[in-house]
SEDREN-729136 format. One record per atom (N, C-alpha, C): x, y, z. Coordinates in steps of 0.05 Angstrom, whole numbers, plus 32768, in hexadecimal, padded with zeros to 4 digits. Example, Ala and Ser with C-alpha at 12.3 -4.5 7.8 and 13.67 -1.06 7.14 Angstrom:
<atoms>
81087F8E809C/80F67FA6809C/81087FBE809C/81017FD3808E/81117FEB808F/81028001809D/
</atoms>
This chain:
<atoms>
7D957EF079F2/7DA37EE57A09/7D927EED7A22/7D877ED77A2B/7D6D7EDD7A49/7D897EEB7A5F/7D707EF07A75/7D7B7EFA7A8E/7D9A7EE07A9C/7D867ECD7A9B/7D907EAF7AA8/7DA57EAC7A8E/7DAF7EB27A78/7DCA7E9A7A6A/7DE37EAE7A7E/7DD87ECA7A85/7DEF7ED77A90/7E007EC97AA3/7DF97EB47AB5/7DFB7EA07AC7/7E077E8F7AB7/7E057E897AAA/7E147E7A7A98/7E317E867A82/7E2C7E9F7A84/7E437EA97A73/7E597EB17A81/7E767EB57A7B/7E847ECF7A83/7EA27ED27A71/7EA87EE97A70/7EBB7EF27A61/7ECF7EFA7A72/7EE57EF27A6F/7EFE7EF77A6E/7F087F037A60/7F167F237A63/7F237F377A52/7F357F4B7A67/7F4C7F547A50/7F5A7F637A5E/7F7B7F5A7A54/7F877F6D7A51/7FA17F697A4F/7FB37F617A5A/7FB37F5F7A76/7FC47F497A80/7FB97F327A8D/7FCB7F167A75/7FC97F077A70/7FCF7EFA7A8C/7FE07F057AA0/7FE77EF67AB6/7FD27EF37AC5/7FCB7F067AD0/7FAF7F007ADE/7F977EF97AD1/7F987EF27AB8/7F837EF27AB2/7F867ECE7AAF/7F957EC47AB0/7F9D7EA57AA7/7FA17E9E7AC1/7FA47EAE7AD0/7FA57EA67AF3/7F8A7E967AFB/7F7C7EB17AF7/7F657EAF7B00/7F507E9C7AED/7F5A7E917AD6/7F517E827AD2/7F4F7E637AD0/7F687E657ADF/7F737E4F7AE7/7F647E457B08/7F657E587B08/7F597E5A7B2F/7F3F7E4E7B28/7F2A7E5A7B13/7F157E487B12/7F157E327B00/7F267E277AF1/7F2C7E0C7AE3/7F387DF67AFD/7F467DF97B16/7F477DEC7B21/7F347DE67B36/7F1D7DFB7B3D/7F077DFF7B4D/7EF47DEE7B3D/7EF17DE87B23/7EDD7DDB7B1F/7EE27DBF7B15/7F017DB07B10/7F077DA37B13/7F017D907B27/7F067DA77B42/7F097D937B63/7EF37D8A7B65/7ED37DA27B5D/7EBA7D9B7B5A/7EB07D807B50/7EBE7D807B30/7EB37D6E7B1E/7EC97D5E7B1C/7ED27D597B04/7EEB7D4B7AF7/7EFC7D547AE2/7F0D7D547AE6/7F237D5C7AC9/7F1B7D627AB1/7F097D457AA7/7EFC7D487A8E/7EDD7D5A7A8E/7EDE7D647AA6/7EC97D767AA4/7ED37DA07A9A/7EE67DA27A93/7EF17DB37A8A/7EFF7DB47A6E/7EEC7DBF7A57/7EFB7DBE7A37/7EFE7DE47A30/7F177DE07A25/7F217DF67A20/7F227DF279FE/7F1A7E0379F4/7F247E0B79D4/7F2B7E2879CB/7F3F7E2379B9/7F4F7E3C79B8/7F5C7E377998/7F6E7E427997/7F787E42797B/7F7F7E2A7968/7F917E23797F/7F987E037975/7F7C7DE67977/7F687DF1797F/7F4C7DDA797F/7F337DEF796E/7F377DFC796D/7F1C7E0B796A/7F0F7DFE7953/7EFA7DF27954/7EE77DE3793F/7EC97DED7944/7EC37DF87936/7EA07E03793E/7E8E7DEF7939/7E917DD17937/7E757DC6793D/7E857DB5795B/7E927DB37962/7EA57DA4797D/7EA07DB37991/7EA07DCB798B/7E9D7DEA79A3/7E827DE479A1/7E707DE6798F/7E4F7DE67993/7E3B7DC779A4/7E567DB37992/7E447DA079A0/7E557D9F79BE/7E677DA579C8/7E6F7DAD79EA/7E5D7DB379FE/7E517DD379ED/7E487DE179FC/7E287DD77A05/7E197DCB79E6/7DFE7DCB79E8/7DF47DAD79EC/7E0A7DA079E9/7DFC7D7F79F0/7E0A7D757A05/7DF47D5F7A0C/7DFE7D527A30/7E0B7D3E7A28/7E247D3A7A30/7E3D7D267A3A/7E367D0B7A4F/7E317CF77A3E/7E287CDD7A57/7E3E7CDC7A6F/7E547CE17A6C/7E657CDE7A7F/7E737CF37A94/7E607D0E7A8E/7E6C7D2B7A99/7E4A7D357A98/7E4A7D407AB2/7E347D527AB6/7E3B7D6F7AB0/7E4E7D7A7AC9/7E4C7D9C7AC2/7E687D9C7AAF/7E657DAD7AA2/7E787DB57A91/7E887DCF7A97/7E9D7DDA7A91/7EB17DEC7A93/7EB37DF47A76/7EB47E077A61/7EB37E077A4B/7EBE7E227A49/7EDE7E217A40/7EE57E367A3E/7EF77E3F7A24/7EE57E577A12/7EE67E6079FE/7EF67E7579F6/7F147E7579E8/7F287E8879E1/7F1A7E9079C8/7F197EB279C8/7F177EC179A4/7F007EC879AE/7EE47EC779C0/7EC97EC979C1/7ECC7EDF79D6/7EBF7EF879D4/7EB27EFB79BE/7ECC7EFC79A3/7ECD7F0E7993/7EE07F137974/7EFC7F1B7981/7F147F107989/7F277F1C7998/7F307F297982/7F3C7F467986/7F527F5F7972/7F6F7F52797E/7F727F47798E/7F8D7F3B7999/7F947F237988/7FAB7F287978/7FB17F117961/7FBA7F007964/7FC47EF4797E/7FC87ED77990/7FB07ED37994/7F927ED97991/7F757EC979A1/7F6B7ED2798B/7F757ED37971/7F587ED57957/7F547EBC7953/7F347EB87953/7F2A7E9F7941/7F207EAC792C/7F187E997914/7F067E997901/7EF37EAA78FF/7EF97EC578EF/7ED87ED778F8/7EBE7EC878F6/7EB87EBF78DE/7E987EB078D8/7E917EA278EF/7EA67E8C78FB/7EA37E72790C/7EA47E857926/7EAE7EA1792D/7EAB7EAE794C/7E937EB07943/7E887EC3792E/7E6C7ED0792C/7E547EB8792F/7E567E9F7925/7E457E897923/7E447E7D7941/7E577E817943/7E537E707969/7E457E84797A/7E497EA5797D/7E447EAE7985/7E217EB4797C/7E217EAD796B/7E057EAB7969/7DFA7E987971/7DF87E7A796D/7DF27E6E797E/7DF07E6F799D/7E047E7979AB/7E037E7779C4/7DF97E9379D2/7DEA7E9B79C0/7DD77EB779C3/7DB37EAE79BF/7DB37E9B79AF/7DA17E9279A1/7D957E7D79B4/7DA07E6379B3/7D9D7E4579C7/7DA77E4679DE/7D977E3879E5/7D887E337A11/7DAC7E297A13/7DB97E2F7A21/7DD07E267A2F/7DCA7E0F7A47/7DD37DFC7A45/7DC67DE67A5F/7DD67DF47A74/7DC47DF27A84/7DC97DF47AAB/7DE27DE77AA9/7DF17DD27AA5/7E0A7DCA7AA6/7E1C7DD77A9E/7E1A7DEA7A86/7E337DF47A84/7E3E7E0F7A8F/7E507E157A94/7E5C7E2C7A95/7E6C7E337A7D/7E6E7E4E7A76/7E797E577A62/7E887E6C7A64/7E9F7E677A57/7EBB7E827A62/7EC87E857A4D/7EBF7EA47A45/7EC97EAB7A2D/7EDD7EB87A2A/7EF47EB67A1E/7F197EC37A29/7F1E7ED47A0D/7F187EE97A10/7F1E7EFA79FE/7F3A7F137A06/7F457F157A00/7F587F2F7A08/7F567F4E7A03/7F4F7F4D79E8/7F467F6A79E6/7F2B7F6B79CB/7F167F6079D8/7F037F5979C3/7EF47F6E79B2/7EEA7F7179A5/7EDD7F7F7988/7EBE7F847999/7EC17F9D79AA/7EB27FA479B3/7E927FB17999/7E987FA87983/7E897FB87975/7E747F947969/7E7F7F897971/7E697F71796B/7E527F6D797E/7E347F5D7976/7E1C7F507984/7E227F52799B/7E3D7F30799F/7E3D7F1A79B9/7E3D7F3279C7/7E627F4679C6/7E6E7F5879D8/7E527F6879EA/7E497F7679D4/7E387F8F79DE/7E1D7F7E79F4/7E137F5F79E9/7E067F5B79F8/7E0F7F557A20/7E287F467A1A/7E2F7F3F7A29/7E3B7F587A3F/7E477F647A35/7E417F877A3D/7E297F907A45/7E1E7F907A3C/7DFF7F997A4B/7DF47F8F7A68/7DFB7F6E7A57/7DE97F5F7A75/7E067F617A97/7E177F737A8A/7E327F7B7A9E/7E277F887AB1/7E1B7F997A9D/7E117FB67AA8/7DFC7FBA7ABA/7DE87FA57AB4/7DD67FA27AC5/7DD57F917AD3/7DE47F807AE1/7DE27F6C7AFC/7DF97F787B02/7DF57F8D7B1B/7E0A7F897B24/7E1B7F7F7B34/7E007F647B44/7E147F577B55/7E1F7F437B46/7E1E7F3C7B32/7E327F297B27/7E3D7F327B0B/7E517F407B0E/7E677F427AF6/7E637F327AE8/7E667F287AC7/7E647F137ABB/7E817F1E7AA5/7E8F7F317AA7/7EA87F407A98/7EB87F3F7ABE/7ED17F317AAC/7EDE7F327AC2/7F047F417AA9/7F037F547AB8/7F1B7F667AAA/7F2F7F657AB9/7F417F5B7AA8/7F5D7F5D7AB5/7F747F757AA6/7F707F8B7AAC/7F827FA47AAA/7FA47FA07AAE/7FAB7FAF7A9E/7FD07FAB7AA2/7FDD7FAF7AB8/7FE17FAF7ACF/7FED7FC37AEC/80027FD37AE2/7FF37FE77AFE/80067FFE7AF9/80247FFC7B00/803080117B00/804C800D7B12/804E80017B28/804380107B3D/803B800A7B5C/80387FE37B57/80207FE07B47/80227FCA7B47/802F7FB37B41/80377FB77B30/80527FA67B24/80667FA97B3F/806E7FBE7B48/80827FC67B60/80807FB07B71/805E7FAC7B7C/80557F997B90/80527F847B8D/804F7F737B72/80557F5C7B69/80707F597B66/807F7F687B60/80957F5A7B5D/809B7F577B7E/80967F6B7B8E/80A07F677BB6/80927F4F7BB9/807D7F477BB6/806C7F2F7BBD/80797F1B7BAE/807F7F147B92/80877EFE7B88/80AF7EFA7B93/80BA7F137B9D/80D47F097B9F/80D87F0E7BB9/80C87F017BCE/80D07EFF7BE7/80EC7EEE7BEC/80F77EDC7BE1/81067ECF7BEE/81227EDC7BE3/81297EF37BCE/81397EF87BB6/813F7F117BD8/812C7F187BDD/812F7F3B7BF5/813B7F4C7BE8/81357F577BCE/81397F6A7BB3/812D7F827BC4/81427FA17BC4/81397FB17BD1/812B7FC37BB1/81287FD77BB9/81157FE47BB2/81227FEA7B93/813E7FF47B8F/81447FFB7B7C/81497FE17B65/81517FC87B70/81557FB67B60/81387FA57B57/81237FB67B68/81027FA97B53/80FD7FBF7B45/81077FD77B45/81007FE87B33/810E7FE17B18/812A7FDA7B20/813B7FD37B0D/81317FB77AF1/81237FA77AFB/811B7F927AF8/80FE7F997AE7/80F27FA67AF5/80D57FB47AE7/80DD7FC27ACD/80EE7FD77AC9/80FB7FE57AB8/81007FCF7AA0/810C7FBB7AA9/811B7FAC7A9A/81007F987A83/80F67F8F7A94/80DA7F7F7A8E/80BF7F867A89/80B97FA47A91/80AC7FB17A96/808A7FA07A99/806F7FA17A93/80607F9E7A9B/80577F757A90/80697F6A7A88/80647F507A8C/80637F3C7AA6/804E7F397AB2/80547F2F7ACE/80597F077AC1/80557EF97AAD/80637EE17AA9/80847EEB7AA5/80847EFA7A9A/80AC7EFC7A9B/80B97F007AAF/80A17F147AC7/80B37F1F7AD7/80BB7F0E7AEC/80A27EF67AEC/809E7EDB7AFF/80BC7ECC7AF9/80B67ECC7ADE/80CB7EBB7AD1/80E57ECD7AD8/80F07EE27AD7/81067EE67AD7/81107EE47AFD/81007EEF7B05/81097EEC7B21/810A7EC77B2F/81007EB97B22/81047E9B7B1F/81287EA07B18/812E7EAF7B03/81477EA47AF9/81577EB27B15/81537ECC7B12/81657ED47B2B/81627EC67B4C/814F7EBA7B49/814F7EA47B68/81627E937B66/81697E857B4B/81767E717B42/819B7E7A7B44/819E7E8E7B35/81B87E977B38/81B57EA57B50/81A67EAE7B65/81AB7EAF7B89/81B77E9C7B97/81A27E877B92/81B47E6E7BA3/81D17E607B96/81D17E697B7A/81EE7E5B7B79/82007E6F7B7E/81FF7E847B76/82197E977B7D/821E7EA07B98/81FE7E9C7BA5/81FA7EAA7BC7/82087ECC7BC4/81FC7ED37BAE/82007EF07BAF/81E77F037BB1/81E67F1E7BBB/81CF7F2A7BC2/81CD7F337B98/81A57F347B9B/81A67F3F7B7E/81A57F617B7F/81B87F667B6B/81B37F817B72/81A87F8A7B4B/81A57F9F7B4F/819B7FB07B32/81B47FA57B1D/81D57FB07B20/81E37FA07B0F/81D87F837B01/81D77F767B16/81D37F5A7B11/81B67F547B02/81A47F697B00/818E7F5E7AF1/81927F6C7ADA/819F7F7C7AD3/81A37F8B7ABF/81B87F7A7AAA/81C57F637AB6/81DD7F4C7AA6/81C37F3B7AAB/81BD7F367AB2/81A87F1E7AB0/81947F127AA3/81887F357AB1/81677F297AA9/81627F307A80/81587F207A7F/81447F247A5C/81347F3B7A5D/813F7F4A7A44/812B7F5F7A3B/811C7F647A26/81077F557A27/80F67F507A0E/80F67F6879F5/80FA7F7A79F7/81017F9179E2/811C7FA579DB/812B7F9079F0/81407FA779F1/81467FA779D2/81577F9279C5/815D7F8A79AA/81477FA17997/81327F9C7994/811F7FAE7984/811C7FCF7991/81307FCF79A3/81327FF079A2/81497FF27992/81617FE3799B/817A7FEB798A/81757FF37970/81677FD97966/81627FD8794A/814E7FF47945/813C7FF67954/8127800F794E/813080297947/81498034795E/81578049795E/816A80527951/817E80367945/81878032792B/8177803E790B/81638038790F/8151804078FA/814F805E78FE/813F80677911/8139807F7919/814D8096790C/8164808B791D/818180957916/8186809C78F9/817A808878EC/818F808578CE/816B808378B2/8154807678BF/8139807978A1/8128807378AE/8123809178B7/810E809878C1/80EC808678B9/80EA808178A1/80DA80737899/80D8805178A1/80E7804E789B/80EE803578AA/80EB802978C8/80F1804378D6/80F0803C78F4/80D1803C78F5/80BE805178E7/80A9805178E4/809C803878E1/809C802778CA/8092801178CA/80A2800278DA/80B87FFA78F0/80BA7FF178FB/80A87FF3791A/80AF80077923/809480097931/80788003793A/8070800B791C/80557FFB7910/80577FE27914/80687FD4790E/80677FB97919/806E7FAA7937/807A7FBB7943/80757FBA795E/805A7FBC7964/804C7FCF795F/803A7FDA7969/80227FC77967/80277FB47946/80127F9B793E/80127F877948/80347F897951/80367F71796D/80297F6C7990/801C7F8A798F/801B7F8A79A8/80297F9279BD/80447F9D79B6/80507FA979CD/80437FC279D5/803E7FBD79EC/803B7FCE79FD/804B7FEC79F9/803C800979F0/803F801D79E7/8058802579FE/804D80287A1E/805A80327A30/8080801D7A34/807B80047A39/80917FFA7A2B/80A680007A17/809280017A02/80A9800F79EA/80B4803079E6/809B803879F1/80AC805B7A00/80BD80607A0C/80BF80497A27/80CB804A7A3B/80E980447A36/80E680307A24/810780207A1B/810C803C7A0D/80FC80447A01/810B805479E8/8118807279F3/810A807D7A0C/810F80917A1B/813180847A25/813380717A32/8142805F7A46/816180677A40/8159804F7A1D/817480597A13/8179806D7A03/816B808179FA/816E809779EC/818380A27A00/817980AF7A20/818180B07A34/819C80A97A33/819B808D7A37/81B980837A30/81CA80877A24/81C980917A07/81D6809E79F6/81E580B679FA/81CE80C979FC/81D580DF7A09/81EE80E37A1E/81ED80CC7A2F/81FE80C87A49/821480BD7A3E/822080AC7A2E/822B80A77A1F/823E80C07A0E/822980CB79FD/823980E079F9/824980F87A0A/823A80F97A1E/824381097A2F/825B80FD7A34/825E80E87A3B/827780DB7A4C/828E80E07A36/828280DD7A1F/829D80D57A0A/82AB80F67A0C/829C81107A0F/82A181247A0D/82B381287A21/82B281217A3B/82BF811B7A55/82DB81057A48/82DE81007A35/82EF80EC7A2B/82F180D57A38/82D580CE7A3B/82D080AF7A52/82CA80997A3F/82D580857A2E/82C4807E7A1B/82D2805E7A1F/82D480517A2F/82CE80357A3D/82B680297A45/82AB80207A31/829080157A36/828D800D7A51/829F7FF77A61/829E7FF07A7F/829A80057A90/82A7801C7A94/82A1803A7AA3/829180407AA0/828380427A81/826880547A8A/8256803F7A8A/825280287A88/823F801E7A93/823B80137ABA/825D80197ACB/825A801C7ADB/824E80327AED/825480477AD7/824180637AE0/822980627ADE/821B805B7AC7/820180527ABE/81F5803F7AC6/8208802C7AD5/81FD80187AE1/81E380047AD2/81F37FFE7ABB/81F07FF07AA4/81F57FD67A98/81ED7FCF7A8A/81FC7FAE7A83/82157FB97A72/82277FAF7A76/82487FBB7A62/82417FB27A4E/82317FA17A41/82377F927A26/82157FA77A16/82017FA97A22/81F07FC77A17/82057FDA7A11/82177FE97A26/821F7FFD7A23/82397FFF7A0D/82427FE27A07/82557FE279F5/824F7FED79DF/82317FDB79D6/82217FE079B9/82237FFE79B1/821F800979CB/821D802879C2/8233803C79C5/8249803479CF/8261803B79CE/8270803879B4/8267802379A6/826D80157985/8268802C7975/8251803B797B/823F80457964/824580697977/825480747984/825C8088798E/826680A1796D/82768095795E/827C80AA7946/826280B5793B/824D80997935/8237809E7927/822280AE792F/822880B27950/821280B87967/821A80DC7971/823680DF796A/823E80F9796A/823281107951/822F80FD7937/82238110791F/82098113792B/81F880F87935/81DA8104793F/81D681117954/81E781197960/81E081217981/81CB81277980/81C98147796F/81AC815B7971/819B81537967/819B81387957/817F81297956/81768119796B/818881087971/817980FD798F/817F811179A8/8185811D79AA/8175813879BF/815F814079B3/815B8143799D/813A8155799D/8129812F799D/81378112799A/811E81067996/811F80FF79B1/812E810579C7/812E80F579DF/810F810979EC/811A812979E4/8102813979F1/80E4813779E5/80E4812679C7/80CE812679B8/80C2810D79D4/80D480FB79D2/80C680E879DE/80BB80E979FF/80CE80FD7A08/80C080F57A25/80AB81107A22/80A681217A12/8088812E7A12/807581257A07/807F810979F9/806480F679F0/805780EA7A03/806880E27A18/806B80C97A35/805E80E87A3F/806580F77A4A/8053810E7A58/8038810D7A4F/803081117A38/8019811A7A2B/800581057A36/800C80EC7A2F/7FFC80CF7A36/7FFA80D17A4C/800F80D07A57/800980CC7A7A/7FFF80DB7A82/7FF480FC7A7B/7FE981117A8C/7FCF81137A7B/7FC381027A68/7FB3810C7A5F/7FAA811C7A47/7FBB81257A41/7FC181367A29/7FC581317A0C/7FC0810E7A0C/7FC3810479F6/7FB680E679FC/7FAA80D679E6/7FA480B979E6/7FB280A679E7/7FB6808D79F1/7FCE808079EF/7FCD807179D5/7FB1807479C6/7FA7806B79A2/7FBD807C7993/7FC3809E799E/7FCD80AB7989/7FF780A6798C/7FFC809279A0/8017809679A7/80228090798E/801C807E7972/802580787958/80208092794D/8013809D7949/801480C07935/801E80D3794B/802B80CA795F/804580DF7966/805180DC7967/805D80C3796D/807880BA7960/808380BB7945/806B80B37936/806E80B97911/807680DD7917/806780EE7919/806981047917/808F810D791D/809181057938/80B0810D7942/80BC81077928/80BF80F0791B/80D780DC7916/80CD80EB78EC/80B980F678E6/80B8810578CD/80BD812378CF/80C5812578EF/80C7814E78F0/80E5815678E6/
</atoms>
């Protein structure tokens, strides 16, 4: 790969998918306005043909000069929504390491979390490293809290959500900024018809929680085969959820429980009350009001797993542990 294809290459990577589909949108319509519509081909899971992708890239079009050519799976994506064909990644990628790229094309390679241990990666890594005025890896990282905080202030200007009901909302959705777009869409929608202010209640009946369901079910397990929750997990984990996500829920309502039991001890055991105290959805807090007899034999197990868990969430967050090893401490708690 010469000095000059670097000009011609660039990769797209990084785990969030929002900005990263933003921003590549930002230059699919930039080179549109340039050229024309049909001067932009995308292939991806549903087209991927390796002599269609080759003859795109390397032969001239009577009816299109510059090209836009943008490549999902390249380099080898580990993210199991963007795997192509190993042979057909490895074969293209050789080619377009190998053969002169025409001055017409541009090339944009959308990988999410690619197989840093292949040729293309490491080359294209290299030639990163050494130009530094032009990036040819453009990374899009997950945002932090703060950040998410400020996207959601910036995306719900017209909602005037004070501070506790975007935290409430973050909690709820945690680091997906398409859901979170999407859910505060829904609560704009039930604003203007009810003309009610949104408050934390109201996103907590509202909004969608992509994992809540797979905690119930998780902690259920936990609760009752141990092994089981184990490989459940594991399959979260093959899914891609997000480690801090699924800690977070799992801390949330462990938490919950706890508070729960407490209340029942207080002889408070009206799901509606304590989720007015808890400031809760009543119909979560029912589920676990249901399962209160079952939840009194475990108490002293979920107290020691609520503390297992938030010294796992400590450990990560301070350093003290990998966020690779958060599956062999969780296995560990849930076999002690």
């Amino acid at each position: 790969m010469s000095e000059e294809i670097f000009k011609k290459i660039y990769l797209f990577t990084g785990e969030n998918d929002y900005l990263l589909k933003k921003e590549l949108r930002r230059w699919k319509d930039s080179f549109v306005e340039k050229n024309w519509v049909e001067s932009v081909i995308s292939f991806g899971r549903e087209n991927w043909d390796y002599g269609r992708i080759k003859q795109t890239i390397f032969w001239w079009w009577f009816f299109v000069t510059n090209k836009l050519v943008i490549l999902y799976g390249l380099p080898l994506d580990t993210e199991k929504s963007n795997t192509m064909k190993v042979d057909e990644v490895e074969k293209l990628a050789d080619d377009i390491m190998n053969i002169q790229i025409p001055k017409e094309v541009l090339l944009v390679c959308v990988s999410y979390k690619p197989d840093k241990r292949g040729r293309f990666y490491k080359r294209i890594d290299k030639l990163n490293k050494e130009n530094l005025n032009q990036k040819i890896i453009k990374s899009f990282s997950l945002p932090s809290e703060n950040e998410l905080f400020d996207f959601v202030m910036q995306e719900s200007k017209n909602l005037n959500l004070n501070s506790e009901s975007i935290k409430a909302l973050i909690h709820k959705v945690w680091n997906n900024q398409f859901r979170l777009a999407s859910e505060l869409e829904k609560l704009a929608l039930r604003k203007e018809y009810y003309r009610k202010e949104i408050t934390p209640e109201i996103i907590w009946e509202v909004s969608f929680w992509l994992v809540e369901q797979d905690v119930f079910r998780l902690l259920d397990l936990i609760l009752t085969n141990s092994k089981s929750a184990i490989n459940f997990i594991q399959e979260l984990v093959n899914d891609w959820l997000d480690w801090n996500a699924l800690n977070w829920s799992l801390m949330w309502w462990i938490r919950n429980y706890l508070f729960v039991l407490d209340y029942e001890e207080r002889w408070i055991i009206s799901s509606k009350d304590i989720a007015v105290e808890l400031k809760q959805n009543p119909r979560a807090i029912l589920n676990v009001v249901k399962k209160i007899s079952f939840l009194k034999e475990k108490k002293k197990m979920i107290e020691n797993l609520f503390k297992n868990i938030v010294d796992i969430d400590y450990q990560i967050k301070n350093g003290e542990a990998q966020i690779e090893s958060y599956f062999i401490m969780v296995k560990k708690t849930l076999l002690s």
